[in-house]
RODOVO-758589 format. One line per 10 residues: number of its first residue (from 1); their letters; for each residue x, y, z of N, C-alpha, C, O. Coordinates in nm, 2 decimals. Layout:
<nodes>
NUM> a> X/Y/Z/X/Y/Z/X/Y/Z/X/Y/Z; ...
</nodes>
This chain:
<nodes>
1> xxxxxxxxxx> -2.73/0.74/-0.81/-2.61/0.75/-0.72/-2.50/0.81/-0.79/-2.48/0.78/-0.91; -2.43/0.89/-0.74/-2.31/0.95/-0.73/-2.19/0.85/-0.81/-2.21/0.73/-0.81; -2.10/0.89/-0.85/-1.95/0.78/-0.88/-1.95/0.75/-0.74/-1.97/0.63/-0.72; -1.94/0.82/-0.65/-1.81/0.81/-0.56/-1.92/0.70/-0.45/-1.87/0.61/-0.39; -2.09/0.72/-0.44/-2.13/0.66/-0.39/-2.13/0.48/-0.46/-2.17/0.38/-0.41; -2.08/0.51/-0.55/-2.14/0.40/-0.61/-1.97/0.27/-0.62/-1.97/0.14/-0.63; -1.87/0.36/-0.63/-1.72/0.31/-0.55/-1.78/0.25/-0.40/-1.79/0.13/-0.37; -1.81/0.33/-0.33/-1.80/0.31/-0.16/-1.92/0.16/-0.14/-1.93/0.08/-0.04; -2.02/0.16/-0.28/-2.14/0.03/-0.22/-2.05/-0.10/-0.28/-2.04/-0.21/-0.23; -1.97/-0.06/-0.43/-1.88/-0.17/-0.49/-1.77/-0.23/-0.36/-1.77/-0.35/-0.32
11> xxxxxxxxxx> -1.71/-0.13/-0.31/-1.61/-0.18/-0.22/-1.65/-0.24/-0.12/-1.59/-0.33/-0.06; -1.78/-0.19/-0.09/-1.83/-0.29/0.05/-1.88/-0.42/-0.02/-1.88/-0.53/0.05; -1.93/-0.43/-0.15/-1.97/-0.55/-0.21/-1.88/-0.68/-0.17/-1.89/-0.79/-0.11; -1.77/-0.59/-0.24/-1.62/-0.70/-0.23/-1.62/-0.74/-0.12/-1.61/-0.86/-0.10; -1.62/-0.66/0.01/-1.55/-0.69/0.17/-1.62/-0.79/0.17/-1.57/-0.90/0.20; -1.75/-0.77/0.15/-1.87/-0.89/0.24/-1.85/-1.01/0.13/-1.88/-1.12/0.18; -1.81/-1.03/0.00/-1.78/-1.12/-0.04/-1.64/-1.24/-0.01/-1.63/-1.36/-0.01; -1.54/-1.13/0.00/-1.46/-1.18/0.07/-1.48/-1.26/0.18/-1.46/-1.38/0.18; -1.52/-1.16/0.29/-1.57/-1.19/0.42/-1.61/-1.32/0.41/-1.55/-1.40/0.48; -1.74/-1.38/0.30/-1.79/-1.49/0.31/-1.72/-1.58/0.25/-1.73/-1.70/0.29
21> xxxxxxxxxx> -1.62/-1.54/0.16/-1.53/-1.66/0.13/-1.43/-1.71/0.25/-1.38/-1.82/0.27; -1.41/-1.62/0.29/-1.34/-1.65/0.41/-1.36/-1.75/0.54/-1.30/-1.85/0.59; -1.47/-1.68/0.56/-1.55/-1.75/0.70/-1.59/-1.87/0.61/-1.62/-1.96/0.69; -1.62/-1.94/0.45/-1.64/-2.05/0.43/-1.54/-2.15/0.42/-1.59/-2.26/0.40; -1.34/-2.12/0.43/-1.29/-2.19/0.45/-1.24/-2.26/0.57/-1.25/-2.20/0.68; -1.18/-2.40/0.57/-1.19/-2.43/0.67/-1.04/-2.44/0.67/-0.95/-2.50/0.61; -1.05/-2.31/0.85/-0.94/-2.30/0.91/-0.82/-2.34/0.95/-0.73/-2.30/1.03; -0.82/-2.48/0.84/-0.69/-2.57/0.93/-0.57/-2.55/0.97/-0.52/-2.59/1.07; -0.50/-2.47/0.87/-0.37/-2.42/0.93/-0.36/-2.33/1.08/-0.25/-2.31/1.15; -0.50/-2.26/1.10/-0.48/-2.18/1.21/-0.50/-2.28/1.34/-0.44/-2.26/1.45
31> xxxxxxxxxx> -0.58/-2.36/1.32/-0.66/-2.51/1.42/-0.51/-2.56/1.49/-0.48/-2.58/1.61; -0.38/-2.59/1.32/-0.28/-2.66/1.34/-0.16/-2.59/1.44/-0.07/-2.66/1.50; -0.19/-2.43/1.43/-0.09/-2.37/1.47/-0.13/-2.33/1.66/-0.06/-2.30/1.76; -0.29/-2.35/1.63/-0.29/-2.34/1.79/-0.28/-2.48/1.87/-0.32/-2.50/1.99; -0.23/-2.60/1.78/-0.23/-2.69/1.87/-0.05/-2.74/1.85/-0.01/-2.85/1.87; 0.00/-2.66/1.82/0.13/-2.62/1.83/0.19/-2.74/1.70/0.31/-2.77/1.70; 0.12/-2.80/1.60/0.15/-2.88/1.49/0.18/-2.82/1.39/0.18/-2.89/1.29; 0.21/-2.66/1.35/0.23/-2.61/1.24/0.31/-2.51/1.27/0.26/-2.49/1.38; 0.41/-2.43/1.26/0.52/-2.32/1.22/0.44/-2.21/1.22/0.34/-2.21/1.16; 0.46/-2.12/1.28/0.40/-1.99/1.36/0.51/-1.88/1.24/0.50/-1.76/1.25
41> xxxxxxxxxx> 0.57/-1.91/1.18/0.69/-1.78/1.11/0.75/-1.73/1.24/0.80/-1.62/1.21; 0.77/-1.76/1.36/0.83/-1.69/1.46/0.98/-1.65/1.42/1.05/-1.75/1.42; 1.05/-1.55/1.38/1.17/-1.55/1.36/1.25/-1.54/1.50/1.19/-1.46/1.58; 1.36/-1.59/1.55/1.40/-1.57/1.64/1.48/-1.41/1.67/1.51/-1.34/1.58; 1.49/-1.38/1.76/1.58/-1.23/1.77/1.46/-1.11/1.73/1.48/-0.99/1.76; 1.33/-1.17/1.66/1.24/-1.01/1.68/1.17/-1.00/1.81/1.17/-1.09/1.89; 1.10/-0.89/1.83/1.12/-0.81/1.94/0.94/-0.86/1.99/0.83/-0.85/1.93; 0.97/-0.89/2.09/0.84/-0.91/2.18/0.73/-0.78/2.16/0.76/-0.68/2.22; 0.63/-0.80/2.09/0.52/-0.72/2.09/0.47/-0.66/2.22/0.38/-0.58/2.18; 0.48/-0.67/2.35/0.44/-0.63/2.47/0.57/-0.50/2.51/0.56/-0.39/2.56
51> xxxxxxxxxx> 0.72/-0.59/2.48/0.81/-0.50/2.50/0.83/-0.38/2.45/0.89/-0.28/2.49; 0.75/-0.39/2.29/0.76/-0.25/2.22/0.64/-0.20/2.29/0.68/-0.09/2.34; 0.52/-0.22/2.32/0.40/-0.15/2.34/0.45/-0.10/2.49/0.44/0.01/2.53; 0.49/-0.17/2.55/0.55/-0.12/2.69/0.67/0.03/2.69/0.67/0.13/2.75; 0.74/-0.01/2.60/0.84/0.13/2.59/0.82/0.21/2.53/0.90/0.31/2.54; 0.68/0.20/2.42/0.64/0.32/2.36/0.55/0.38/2.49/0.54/0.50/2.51; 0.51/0.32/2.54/0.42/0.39/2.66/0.50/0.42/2.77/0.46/0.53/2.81; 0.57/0.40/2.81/0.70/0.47/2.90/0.75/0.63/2.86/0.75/0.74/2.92; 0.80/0.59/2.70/0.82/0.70/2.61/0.76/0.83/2.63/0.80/0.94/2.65; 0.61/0.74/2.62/0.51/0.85/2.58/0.50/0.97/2.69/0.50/1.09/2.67
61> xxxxxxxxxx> 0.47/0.90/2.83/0.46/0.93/2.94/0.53/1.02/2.99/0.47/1.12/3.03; 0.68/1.00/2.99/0.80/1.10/2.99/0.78/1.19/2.91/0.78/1.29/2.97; 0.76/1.21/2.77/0.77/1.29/2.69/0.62/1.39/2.72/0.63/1.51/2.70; 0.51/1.35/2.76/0.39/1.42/2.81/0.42/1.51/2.96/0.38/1.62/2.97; 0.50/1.43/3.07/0.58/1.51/3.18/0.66/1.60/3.12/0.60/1.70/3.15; 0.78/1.65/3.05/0.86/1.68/2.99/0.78/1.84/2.90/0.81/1.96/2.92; 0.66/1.77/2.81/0.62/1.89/2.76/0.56/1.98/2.88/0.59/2.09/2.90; 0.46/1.91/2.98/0.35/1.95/3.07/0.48/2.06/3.17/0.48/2.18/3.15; 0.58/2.01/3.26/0.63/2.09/3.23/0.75/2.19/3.23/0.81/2.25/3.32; 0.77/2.19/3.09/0.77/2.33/3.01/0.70/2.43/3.00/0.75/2.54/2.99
71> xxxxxxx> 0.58/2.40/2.99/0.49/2.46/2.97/0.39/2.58/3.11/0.31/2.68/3.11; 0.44/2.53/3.18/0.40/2.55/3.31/0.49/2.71/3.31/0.41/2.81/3.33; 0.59/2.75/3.30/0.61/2.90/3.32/0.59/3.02/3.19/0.62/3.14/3.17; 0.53/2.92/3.13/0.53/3.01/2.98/0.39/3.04/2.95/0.37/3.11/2.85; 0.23/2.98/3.04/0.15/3.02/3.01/0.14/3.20/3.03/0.23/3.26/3.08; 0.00/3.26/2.98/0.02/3.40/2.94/-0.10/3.42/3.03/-0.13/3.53/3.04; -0.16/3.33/3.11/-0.24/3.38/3.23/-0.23/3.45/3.32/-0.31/3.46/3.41
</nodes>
């Protein structure tokens, strides 16, 4: 094998080691936080994850109408 193949089998080594260390602990702080017994880190005043995904897609939308058109008297057809 190659270096570079032989980095890419090492790193997946690790993942799946990981991986198993992982999936062998037991979950409790996550158990605690979905049964509302543990502190989520919520800070107050940050910004709802749906409201950013929502106004980047508004964004987006306008800015795709906006180029589409411009574009419309400048083709060379």
């Amino acid at each position: 094998m190659t270096t570079t193949d032989q980095r890419v089998e090492d790193a997946a080594d690790n993942r799946q080691d990981l991986a198993g260390r992982i999936a062998g602990e037991d979950p409790s702080l996550i158990k605690a936080r979905a049964n509302g017994d543990a502190p989520t880190n919520h800070q107050p005043g940050r910004s709802n994850a749906w409201l950013v995904v929502g106004v980047a897609l508004a964004v987006g939308i306008l800015l795709a109408k906006w180029i589409e058109r411009r574009g419309h008297g400048r083709s060379g057809d």
